[in-house]
C-alpha positions in Angstrom: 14.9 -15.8 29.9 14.5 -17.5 26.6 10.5 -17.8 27.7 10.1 -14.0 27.7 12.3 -13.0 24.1 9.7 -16.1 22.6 6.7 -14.3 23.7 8.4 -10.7 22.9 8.6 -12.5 19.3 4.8 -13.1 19.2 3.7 -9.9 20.5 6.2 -8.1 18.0 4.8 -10.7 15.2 1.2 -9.6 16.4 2.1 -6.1 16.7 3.3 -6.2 12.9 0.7 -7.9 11.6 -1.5 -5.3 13.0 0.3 -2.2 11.4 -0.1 -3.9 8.2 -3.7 -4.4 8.3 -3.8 -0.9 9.8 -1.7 0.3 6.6 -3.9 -1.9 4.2 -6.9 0.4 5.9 -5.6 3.4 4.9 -4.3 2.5 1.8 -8.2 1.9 0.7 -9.2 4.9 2.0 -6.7 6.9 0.3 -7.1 5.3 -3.2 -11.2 5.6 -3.0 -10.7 9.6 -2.1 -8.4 9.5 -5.1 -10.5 7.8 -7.4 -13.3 9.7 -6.7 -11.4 13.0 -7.2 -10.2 11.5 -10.3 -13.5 10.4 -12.3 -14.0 13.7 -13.9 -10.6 13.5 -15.1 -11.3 10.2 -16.6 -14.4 10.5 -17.8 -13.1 13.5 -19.7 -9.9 11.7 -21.1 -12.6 9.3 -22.3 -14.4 11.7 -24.0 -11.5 12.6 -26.0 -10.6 9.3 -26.8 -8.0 7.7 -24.4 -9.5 3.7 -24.4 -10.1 3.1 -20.7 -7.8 0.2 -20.7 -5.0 3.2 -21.2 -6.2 4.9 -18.7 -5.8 2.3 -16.4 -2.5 1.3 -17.3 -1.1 4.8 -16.4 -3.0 4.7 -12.9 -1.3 1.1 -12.3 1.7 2.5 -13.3 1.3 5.4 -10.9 0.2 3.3 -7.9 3.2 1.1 -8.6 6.1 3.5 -8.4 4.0 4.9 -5.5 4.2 1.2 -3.8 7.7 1.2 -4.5 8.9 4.3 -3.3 6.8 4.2 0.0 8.4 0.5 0.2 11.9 1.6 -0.2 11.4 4.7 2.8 10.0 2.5 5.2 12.6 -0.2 4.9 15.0 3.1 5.3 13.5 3.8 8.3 13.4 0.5 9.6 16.8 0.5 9.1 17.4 3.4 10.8 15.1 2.6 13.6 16.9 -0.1 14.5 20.1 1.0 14.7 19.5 3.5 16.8 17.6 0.8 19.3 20.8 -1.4 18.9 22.9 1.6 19.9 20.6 2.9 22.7 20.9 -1.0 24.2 24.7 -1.8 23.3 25.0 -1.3 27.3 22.3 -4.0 27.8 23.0 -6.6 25.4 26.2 -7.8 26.2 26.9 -9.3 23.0 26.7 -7.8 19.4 23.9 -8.3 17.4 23.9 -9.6 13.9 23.7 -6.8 10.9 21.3 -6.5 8.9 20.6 -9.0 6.2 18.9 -9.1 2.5 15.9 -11.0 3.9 14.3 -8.5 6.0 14.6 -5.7 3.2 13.1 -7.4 0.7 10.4 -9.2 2.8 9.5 -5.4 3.4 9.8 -4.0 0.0 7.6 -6.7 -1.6 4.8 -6.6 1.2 4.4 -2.7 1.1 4.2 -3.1 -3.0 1.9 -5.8 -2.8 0.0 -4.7 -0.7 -0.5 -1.3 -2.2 -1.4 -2.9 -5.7 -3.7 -5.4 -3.9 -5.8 -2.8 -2.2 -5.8 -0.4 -4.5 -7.0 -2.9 -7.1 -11.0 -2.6 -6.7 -10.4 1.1 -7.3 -8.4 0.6 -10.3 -10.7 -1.7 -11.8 -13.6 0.6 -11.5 -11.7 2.9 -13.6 -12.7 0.5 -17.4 -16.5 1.3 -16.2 -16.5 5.2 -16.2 -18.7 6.4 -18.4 -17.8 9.6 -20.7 -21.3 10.8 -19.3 -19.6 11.3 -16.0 -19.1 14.1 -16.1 -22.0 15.6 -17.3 -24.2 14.2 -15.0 -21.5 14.2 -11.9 -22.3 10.5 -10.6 -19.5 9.7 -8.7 -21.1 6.4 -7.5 -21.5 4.6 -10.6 -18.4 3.0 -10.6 -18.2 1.6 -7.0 -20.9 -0.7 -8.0 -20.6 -4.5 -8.8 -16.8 -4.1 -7.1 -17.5 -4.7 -3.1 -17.3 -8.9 -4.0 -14.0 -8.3 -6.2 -12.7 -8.6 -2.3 -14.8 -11.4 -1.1 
């Protein structure tokens, strides 16, 4: 018996380390659609002065409190996910299973925020190099370039 719950461990440890990278995937997606919908609106706040360096600020600031929020309702739903299972299988397991602890929340809340700030990064760092020109000349691949080894 204690054979099988090790190897449901591993395949629940695999399983989770798969939604993250699956998350992480569409977490760069997302941010590069935004950023390119975005440009004009920096390029413009450029042309009227705003130093790029404040411009990136505010969008770190956004992604942040975006991180965080996301972070906080998925350890809610974690939470509530599981105690639904553990009432679903109170018939099964004959004895009661531990509550929930500090660890697991905040294991969850700073992976989801770092990982939203760490993937979202390239994107934000491309923001310092948009030219006030942008949007005259509506090249939204200017600022993808010189950022693909940022990750490497």
């Amino acid at each position: 018996m204690s054979n099988n719950i090790k190897k449901a461990g591993r395949f629940l440890s695999l399983a989770s380390l798969l939604s993250v990278l699956l998350a992480a995937v569409a977490i760069v997606i997302s941010s590069h659609q935004y950023g390119v919908s975005q440009n004009n609106n920096y390029a413009i706040l450029l042309c009227l002065g705003c130093p790029g360096q404040s411009i990136f600020k505010i969008t770190f600031y956004k992604v942040l409190m975006l991180g965080i929020l996301a972070s906080i309702l998925g350890v809610l739903i974690g939470y509530l996910v599981q105690e639904a299972l553990v009432n679903a299988l109170q018939n099964i397991i004959p004895r009661p299973l531990p509550p929930l602890s500090l660890v697991p929340v905040w294991n969850g809340l700073l992976s989801g925020v770092l990982l939203t700030i760490s993937v979202t990064l390239m994107n934000l760092l491309g923001i310092r190099h948009i030219a006030p020109m942008a949007i005259m000349r509506k090249e939204q691949g200017n600022a993808v370039k010189g950022r693909v080894l940022l990750y490497v």
